[in-house]
C-alpha positions as CSV (number, residue, x, y, z in Angstrom):
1,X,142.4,70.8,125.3
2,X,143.4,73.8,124.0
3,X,141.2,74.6,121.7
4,X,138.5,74.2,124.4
5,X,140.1,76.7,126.6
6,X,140.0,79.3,124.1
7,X,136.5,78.4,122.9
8,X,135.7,79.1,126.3
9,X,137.5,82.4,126.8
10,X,135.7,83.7,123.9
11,X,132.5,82.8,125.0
12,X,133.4,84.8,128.4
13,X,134.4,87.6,126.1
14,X,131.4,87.6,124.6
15,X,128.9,87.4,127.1
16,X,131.0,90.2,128.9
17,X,130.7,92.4,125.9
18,X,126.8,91.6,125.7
19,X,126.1,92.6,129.4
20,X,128.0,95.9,129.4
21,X,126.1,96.6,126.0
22,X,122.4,95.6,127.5
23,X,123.3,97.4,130.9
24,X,124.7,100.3,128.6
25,X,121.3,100.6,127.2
26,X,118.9,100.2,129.9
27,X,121.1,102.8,131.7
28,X,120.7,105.4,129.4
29,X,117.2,104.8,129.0
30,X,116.7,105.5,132.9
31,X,119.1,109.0,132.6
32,X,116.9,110.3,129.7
33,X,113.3,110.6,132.2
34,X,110.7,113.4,131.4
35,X,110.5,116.0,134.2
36,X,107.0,117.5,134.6
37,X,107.7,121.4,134.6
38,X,105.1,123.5,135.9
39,X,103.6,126.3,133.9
40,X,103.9,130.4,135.0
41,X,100.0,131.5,135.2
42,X,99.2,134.8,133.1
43,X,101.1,137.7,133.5
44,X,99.7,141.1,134.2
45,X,100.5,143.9,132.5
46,X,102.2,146.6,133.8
47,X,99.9,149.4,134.5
């Protein structure tokens, strides 16, 4: 009985460890996004 107990514990543990690592993941994918910057036209010179 025991040793079922902490079989299960440590598959908790596991799957615990695996979620915050995939969510870890995809959430640092989402903060790292390409911003579109726009582009100063020519200058002109001083004159």
């Amino acid at each position: 009985m025991a040793q079922i107990f902490l079989n299960f514990a440590v598959a908790i543990l596991i799957t615990a460890f695996l979620t915050t690592a995939v969510a870890a993941l995809y959430g640092q994918d989402r903060a790292v996004q390409k911003v579109p910057v726009k582009a100063n036209g020519r200058r002109r010179p001083n004159t």
